[in-house]
LUMBA-569355 format. One record per residue: chain; residue in three letters; z, x, y of N, C-alpha, C, CB in turn. Coordinates in Angstrom, 1 decimal. Atoms other than C-alpha are relative to their C-alpha. Glycine has a CB too. Layout:
% residues N
(rec A; ala; (Z; X; Y); (Z; X; Y); (Z; X; Y); (Z; X; Y));
...
END
This chain:
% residues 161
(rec A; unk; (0.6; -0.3; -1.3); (-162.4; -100.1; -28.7); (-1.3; 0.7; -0.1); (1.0; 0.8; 0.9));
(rec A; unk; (1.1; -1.1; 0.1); (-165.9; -98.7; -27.9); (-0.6; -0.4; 1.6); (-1.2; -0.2; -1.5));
(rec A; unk; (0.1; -0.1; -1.0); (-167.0; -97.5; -25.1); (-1.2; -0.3; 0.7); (0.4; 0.9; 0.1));
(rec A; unk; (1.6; 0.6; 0.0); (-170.1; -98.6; -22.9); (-0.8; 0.9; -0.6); (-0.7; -0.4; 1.4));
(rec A; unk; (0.7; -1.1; 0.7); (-171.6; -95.4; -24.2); (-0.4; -0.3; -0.9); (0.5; 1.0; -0.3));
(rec A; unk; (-0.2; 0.4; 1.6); (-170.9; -96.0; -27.5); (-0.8; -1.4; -0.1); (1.9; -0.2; -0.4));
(rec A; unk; (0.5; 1.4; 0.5); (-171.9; -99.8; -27.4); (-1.5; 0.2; 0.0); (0.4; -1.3; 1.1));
(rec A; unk; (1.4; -0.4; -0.2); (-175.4; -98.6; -25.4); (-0.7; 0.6; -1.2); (0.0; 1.0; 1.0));
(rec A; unk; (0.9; -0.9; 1.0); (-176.3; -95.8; -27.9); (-0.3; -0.7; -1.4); (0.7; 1.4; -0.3));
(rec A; unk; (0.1; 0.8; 1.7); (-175.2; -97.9; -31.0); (-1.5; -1.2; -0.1); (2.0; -1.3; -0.4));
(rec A; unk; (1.2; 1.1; 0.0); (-177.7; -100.6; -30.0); (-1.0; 0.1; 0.5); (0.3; -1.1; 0.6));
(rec A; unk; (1.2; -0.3; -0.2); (-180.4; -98.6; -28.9); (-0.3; -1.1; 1.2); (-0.8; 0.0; -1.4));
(rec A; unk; (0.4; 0.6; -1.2); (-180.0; -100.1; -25.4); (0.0; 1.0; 1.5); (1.1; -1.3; 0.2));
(rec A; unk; (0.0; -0.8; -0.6); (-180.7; -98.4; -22.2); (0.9; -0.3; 1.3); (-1.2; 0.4; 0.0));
(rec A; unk; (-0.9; 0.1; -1.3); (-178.9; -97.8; -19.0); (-1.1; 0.6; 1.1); (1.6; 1.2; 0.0));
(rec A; unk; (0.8; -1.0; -1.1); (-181.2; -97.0; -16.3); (0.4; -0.4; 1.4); (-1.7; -0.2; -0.1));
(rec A; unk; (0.0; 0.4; -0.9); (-180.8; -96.9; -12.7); (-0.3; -0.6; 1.0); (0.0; 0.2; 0.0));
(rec A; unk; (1.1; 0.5; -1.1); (-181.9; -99.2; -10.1); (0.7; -0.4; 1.6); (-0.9; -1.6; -0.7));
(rec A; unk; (-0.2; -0.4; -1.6); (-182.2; -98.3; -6.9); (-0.2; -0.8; 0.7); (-0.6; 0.9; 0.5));
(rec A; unk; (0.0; 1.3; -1.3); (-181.3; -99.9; -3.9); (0.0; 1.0; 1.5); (2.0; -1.3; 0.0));
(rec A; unk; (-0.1; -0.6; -1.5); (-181.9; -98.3; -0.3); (1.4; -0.3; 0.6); (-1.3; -0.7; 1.2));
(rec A; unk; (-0.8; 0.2; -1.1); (-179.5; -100.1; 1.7); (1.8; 0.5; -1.0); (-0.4; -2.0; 0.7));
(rec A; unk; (-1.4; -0.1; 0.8); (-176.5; -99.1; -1.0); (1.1; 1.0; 1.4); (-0.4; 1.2; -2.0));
(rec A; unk; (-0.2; -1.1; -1.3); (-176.1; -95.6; 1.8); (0.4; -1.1; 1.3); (-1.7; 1.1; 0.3));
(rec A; unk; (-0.5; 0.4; -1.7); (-176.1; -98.2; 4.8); (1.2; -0.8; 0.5); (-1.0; -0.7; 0.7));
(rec A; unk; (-0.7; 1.3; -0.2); (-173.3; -100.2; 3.7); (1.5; 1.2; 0.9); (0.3; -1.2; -2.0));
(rec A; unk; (-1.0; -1.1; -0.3); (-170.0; -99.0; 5.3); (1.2; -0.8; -0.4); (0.0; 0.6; 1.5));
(rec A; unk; (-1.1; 1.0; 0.5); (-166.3; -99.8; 3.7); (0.8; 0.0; 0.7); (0.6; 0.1; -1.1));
(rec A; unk; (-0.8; -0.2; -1.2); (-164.6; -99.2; 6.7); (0.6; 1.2; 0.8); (0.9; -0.5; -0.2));
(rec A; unk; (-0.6; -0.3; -1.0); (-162.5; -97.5; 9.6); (0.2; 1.8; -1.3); (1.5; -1.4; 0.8));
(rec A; unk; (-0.1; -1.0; 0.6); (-162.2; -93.5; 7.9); (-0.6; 0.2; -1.2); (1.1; 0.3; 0.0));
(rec A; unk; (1.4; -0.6; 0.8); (-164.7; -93.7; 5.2); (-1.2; 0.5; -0.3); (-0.3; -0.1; -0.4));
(rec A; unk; (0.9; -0.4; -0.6); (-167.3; -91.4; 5.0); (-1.1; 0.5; -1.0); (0.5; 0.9; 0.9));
(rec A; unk; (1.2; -0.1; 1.7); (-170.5; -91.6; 2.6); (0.0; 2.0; -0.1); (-2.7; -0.8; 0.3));
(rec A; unk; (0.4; -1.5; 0.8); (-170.9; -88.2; 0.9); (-1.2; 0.1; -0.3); (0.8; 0.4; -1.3));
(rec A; unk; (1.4; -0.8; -0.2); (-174.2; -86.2; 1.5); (-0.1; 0.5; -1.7); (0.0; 1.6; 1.4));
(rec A; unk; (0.8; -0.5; 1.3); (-176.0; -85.9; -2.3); (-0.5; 1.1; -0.1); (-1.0; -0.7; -0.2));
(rec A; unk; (0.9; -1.1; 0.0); (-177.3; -82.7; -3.1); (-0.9; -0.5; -0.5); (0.3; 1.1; -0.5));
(rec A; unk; (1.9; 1.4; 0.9); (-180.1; -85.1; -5.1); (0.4; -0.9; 0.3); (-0.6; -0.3; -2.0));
(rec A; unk; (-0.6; 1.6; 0.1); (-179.9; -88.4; -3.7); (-0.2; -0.6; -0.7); (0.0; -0.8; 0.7));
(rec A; unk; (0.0; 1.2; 1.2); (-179.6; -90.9; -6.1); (0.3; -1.3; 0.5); (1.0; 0.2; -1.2));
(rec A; unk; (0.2; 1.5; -0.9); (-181.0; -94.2; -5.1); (1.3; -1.3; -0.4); (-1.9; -0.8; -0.5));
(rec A; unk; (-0.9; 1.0; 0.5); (-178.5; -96.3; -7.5); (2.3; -0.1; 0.2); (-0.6; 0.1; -1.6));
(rec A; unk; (-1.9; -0.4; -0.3); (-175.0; -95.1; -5.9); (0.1; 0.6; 1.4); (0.9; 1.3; -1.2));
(rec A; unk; (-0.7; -0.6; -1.7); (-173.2; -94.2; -2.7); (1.1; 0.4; -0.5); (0.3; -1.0; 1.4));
(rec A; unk; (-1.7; -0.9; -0.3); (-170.1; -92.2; -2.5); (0.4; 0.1; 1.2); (0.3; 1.5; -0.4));
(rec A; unk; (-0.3; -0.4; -1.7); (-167.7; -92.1; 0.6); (1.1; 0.4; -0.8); (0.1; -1.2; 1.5));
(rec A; unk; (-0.9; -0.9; 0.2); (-164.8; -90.1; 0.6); (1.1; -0.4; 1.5); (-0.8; 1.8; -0.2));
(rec A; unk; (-1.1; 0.0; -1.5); (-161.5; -90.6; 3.2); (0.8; 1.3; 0.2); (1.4; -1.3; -0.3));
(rec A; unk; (-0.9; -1.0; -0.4); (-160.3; -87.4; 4.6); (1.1; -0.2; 0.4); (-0.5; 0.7; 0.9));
(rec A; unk; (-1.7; 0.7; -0.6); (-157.4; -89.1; 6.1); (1.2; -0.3; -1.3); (-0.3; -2.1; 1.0));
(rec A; unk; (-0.8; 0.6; 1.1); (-156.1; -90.1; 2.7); (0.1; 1.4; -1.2); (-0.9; -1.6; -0.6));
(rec A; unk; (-0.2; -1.5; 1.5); (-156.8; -86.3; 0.8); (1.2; 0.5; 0.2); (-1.2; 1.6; 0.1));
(rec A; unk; (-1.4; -0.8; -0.3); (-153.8; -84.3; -0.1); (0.1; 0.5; -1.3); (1.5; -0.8; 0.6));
(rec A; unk; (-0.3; -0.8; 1.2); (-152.9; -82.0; -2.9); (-1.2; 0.1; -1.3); (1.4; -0.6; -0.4));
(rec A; unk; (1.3; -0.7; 0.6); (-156.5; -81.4; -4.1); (-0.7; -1.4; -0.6); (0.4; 1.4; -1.4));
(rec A; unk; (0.8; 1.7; 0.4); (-157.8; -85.3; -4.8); (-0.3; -0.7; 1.3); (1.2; -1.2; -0.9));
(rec A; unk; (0.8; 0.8; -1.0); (-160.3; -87.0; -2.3); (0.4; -1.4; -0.4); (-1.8; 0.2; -0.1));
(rec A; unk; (1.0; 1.3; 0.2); (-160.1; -90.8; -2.5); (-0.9; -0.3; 0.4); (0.3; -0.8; 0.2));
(rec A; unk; (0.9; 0.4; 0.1); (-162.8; -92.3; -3.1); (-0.9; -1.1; -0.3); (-0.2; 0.6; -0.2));
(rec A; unk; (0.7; 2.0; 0.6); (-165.3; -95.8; -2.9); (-1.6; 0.7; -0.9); (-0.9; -1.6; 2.2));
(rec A; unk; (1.6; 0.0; 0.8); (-168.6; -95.8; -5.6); (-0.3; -1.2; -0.5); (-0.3; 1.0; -1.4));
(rec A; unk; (0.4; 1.5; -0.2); (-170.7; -98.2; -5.2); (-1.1; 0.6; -0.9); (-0.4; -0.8; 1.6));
(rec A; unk; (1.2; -0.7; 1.4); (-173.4; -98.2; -8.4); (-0.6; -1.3; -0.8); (1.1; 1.1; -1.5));
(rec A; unk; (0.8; 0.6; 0.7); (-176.4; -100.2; -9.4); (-0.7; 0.5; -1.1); (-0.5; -0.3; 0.7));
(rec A; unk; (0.8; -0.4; 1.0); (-177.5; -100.3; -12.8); (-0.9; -1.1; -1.1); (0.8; 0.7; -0.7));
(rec A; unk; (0.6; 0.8; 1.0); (-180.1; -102.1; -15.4); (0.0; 0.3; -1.2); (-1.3; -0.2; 0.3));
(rec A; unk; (-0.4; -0.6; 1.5); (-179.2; -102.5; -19.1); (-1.0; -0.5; -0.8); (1.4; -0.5; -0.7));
(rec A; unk; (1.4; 0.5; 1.2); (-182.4; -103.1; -21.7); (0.3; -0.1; -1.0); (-1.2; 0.8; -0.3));
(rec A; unk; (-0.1; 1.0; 0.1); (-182.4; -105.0; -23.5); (1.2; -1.0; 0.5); (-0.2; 0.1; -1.0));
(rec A; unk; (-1.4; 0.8; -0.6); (-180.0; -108.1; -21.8); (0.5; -0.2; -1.3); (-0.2; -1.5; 1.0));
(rec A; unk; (-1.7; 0.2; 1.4); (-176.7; -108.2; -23.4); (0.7; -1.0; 0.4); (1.5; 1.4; -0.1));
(rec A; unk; (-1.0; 1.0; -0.2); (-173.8; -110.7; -23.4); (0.6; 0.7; 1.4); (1.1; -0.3; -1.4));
(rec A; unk; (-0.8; -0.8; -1.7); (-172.1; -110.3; -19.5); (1.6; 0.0; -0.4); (-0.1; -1.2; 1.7));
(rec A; unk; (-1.2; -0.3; 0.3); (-168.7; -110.9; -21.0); (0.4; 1.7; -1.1); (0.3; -1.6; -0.9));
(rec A; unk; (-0.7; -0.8; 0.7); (-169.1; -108.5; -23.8); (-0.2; 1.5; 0.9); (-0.5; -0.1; -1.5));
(rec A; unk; (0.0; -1.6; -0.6); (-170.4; -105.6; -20.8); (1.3; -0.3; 0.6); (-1.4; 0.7; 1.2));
(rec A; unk; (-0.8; 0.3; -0.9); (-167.9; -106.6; -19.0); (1.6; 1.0; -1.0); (0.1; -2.1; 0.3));
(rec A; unk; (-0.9; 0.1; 1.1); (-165.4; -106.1; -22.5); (0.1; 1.9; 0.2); (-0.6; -0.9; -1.6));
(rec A; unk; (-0.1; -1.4; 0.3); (-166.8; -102.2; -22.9); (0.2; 0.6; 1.3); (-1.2; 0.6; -0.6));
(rec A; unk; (-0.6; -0.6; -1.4); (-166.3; -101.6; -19.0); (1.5; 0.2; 0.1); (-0.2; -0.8; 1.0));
(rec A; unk; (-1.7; -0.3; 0.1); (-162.7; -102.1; -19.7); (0.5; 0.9; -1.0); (0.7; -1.1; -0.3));
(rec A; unk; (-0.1; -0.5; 0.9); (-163.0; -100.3; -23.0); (0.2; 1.8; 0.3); (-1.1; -0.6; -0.6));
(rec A; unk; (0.7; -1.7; -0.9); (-164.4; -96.9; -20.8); (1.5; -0.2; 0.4); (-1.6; 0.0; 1.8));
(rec A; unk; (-0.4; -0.1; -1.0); (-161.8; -97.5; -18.5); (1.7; 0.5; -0.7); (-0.5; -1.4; 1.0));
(rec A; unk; (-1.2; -0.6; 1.0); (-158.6; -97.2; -21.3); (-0.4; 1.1; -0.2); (0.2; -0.6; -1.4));
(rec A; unk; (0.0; -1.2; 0.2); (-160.0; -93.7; -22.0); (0.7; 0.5; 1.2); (-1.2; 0.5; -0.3));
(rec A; unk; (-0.7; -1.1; -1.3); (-158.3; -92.1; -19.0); (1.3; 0.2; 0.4); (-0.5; -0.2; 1.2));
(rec A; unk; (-1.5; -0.5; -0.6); (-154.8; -90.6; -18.8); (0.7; -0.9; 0.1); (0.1; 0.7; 1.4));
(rec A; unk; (-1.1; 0.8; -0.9); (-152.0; -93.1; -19.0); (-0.6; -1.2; 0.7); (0.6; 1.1; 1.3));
(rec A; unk; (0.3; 1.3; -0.6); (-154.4; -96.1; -18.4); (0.8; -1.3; -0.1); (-1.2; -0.3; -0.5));
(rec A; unk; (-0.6; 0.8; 0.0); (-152.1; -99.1; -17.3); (-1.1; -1.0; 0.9); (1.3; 0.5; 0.5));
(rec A; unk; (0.7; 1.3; -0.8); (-154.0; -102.5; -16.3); (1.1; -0.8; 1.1); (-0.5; -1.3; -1.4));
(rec A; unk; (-1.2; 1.1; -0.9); (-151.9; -104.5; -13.7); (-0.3; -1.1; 0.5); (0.7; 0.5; 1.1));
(rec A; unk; (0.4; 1.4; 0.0); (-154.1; -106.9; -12.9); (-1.4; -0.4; -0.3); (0.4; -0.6; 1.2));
(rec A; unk; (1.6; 0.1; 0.0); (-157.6; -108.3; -13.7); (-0.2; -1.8; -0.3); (-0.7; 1.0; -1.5));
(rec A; unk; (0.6; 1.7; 0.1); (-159.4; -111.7; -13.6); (-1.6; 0.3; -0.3); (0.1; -1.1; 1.9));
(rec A; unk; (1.5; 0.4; 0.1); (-162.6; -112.7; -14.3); (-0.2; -1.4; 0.8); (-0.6; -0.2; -1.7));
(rec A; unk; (0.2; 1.7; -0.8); (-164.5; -116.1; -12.3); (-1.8; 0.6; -0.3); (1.0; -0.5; 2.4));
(rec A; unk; (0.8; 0.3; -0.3); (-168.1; -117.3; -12.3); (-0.5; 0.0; 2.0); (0.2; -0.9; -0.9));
(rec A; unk; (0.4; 0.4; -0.9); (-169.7; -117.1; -8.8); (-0.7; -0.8; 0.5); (-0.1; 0.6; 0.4));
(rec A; unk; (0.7; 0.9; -1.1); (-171.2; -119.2; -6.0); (-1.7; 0.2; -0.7); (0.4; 0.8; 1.9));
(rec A; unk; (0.9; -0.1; 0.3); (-174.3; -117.4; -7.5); (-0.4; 0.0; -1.1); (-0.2; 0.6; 0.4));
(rec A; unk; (0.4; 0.6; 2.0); (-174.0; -118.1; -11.4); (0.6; 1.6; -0.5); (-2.4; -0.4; -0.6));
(rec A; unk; (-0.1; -1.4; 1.0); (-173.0; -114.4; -12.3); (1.3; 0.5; 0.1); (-1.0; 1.2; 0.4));
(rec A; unk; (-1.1; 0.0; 0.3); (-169.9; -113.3; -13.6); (1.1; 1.6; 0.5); (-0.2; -0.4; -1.4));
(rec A; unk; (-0.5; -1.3; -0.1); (-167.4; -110.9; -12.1); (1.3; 0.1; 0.0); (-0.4; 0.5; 1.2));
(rec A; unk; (-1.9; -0.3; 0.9); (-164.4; -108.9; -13.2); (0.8; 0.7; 1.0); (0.1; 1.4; -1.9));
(rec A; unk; (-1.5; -0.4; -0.7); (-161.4; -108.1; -10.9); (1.0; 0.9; -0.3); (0.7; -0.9; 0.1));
(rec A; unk; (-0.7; -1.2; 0.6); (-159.7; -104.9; -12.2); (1.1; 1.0; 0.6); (-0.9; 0.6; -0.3));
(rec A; unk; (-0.7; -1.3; -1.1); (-156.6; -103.0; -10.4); (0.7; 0.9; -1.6); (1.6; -0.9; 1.6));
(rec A; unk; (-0.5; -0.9; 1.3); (-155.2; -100.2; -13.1); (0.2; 1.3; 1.0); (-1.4; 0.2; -1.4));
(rec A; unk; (-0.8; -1.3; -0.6); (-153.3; -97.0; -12.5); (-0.3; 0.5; -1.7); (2.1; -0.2; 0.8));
(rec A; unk; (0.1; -1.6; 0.9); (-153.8; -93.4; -14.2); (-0.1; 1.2; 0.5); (-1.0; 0.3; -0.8));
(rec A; unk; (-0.2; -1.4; -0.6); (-153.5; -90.2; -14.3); (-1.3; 1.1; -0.4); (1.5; 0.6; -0.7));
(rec A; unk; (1.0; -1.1; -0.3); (-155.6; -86.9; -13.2); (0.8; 1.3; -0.2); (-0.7; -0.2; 1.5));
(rec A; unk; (-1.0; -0.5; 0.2); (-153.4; -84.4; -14.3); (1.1; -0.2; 1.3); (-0.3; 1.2; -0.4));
(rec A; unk; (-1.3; 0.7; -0.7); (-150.6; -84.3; -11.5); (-0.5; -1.2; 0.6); (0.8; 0.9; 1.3));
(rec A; unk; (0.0; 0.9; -0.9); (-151.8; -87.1; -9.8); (0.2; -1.4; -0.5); (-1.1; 0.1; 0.6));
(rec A; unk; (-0.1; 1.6; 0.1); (-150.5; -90.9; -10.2); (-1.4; -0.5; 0.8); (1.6; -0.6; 0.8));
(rec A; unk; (1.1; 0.8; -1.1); (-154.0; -92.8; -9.0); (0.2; -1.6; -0.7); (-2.2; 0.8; -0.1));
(rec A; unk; (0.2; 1.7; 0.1); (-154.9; -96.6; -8.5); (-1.8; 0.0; -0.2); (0.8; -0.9; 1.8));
(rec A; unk; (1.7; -0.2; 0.0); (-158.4; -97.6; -9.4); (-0.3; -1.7; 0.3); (-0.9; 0.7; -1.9));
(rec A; unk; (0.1; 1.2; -0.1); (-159.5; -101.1; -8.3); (-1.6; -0.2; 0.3); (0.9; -0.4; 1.0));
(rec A; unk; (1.2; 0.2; 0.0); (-163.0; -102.4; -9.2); (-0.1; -1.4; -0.3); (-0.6; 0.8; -0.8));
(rec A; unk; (0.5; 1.2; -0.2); (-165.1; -105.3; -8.5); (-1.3; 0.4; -1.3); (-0.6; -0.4; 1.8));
(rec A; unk; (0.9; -0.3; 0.8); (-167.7; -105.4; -11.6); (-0.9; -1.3; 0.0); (0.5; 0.5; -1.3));
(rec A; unk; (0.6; 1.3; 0.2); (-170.4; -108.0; -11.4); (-1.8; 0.1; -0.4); (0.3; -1.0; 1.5));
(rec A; unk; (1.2; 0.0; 0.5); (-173.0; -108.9; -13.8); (-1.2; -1.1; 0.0); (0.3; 0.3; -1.0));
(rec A; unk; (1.0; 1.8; -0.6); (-175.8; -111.2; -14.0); (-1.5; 0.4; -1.4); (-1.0; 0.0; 2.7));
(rec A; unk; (1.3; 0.1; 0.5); (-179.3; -111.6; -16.4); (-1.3; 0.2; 1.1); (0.1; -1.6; -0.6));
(rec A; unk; (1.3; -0.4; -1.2); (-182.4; -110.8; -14.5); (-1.1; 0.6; -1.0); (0.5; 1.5; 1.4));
(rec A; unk; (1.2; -0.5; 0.7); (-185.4; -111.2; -16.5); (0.5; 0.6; -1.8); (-0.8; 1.2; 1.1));
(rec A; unk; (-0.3; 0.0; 1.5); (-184.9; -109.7; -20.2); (1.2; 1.8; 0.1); (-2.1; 0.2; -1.2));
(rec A; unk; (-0.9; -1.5; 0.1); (-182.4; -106.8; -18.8); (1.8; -0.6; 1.0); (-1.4; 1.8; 1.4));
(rec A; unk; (-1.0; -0.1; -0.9); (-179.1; -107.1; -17.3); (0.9; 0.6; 0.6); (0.4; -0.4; -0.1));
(rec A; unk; (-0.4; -0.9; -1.2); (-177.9; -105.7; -14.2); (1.7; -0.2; 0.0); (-0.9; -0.6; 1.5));
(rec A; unk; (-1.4; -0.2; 0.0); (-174.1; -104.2; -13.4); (0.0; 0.7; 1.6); (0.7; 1.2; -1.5));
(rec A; unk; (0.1; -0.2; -1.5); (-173.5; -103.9; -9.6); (2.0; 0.8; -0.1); (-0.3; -1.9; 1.2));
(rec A; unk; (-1.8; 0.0; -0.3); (-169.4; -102.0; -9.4); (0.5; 0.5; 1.0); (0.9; 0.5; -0.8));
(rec A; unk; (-0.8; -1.4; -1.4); (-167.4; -100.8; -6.6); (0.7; 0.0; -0.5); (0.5; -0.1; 1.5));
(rec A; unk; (-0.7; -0.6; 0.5); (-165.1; -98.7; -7.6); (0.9; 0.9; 0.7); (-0.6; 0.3; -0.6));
(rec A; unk; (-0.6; -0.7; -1.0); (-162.1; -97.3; -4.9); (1.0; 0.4; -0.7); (0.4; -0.7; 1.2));
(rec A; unk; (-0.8; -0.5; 0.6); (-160.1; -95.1; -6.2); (1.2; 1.5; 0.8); (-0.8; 0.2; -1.2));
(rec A; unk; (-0.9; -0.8; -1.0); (-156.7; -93.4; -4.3); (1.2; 0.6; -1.0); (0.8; -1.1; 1.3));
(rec A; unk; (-1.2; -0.6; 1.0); (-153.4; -92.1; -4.8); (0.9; -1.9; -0.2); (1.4; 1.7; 1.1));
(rec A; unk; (-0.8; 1.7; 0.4); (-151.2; -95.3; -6.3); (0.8; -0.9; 1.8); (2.0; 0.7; -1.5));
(rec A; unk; (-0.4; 0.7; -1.4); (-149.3; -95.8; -2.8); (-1.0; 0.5; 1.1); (1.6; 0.5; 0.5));
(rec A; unk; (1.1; 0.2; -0.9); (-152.3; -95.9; -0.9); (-0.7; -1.4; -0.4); (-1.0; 1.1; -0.1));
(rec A; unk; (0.8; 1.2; 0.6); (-153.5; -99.1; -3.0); (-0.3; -1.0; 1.3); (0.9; -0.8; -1.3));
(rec A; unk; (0.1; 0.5; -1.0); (-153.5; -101.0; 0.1); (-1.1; -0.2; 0.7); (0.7; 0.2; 0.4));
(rec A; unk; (1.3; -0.1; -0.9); (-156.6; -99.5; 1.5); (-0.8; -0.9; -0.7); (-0.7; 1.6; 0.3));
(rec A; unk; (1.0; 0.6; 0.8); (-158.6; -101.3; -1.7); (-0.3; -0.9; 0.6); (0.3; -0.3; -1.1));
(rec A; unk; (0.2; 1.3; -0.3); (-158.4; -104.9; -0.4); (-1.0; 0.2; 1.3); (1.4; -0.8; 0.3));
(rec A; unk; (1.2; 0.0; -0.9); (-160.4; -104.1; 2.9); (-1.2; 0.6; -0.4); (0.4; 0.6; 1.0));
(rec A; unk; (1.4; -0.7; 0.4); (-163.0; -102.0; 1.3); (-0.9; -0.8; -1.3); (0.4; 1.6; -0.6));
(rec A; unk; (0.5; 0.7; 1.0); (-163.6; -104.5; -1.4); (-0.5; -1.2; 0.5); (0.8; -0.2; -1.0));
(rec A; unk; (0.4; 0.6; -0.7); (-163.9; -106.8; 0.8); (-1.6; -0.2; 0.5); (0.8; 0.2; 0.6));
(rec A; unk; (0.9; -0.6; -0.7); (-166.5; -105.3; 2.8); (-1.2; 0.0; -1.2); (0.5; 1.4; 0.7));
(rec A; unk; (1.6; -0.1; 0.8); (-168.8; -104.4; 0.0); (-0.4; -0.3; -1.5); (-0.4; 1.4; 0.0));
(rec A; unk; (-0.1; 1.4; 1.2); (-168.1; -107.5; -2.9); (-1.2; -0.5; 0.3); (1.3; -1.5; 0.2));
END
């Protein structure tokens, strides 16, 4: 396993941000509420559901554009995203796909449960990559609750797939 860190640094490739304005105007629905940046940072949004906190864990949607330099294979970012994503507490996969889109670029379907110390969570991400010029870009949303809350994912992924 190696992680995108790990893959990045080994290959002397970079991760940089790229910013999108409208990321802040998107909304994932009915009780989610973007979270105010103390520095904003043009390549991510955070919202947070007060309706769904309880015993000291916010859920939460992150939405995160980035550009990788030199372009890499989309399967194999795709490979170290999952790689990251085994580091954390008790990572269990339960379901994932991959498919080609309508628009030629490839995206991975990820639902997985872990743990935060007490907490059982669910993490469900849309990851989709694509070539663009000699760098390639990683767009993910990323909703993450307590495990029996997973339900809220499907509307919020919806919304901002």
């Amino acid at each position: 396993m190696t992680t995108l860190a790990e893959f990045l640094e080994a290959g002397d490739r970079v991760l940089e941000p790229l910013d999108d304005a409208s990321l802040a105007g998107l909304d994932p629905g009915a009780g989610w509420r973007l979270v105010e940046q103390a520095v904003p940072v043009g390549n991510v949004a955070i919202w947070a559901h007060p309706g769904l906190y309880r015993q000291g864990f916010q859920p939460t949607v992150v939405l995160s554009l980035a550009r990788i330099s030199p372009a890499i294979d989309l399967g194999t970012l795709l490979d170290r995203l999952d790689d990251t994503a085994a580091t954390l507490e008790r990572w269990r996969v339960r379901a994932t796909d991959r498919v080609v889109d309508d628009r030629g670029r490839l995206v991975s379907d990820t639902l997985g449960e872990f743990r935060v110390g007490p907490h059982e969570l669910t993490a469900s991400t849309i990851a989709t990559v694509w070539h663009d010029g000699g760098a390639t870009v990683l767009r993910q949303v990323v909703v993450t609750t307590f495990t029996d809350q997973v339900t809220t994912h499907s509307g919020v992924l919806r919304v901002l797939d």
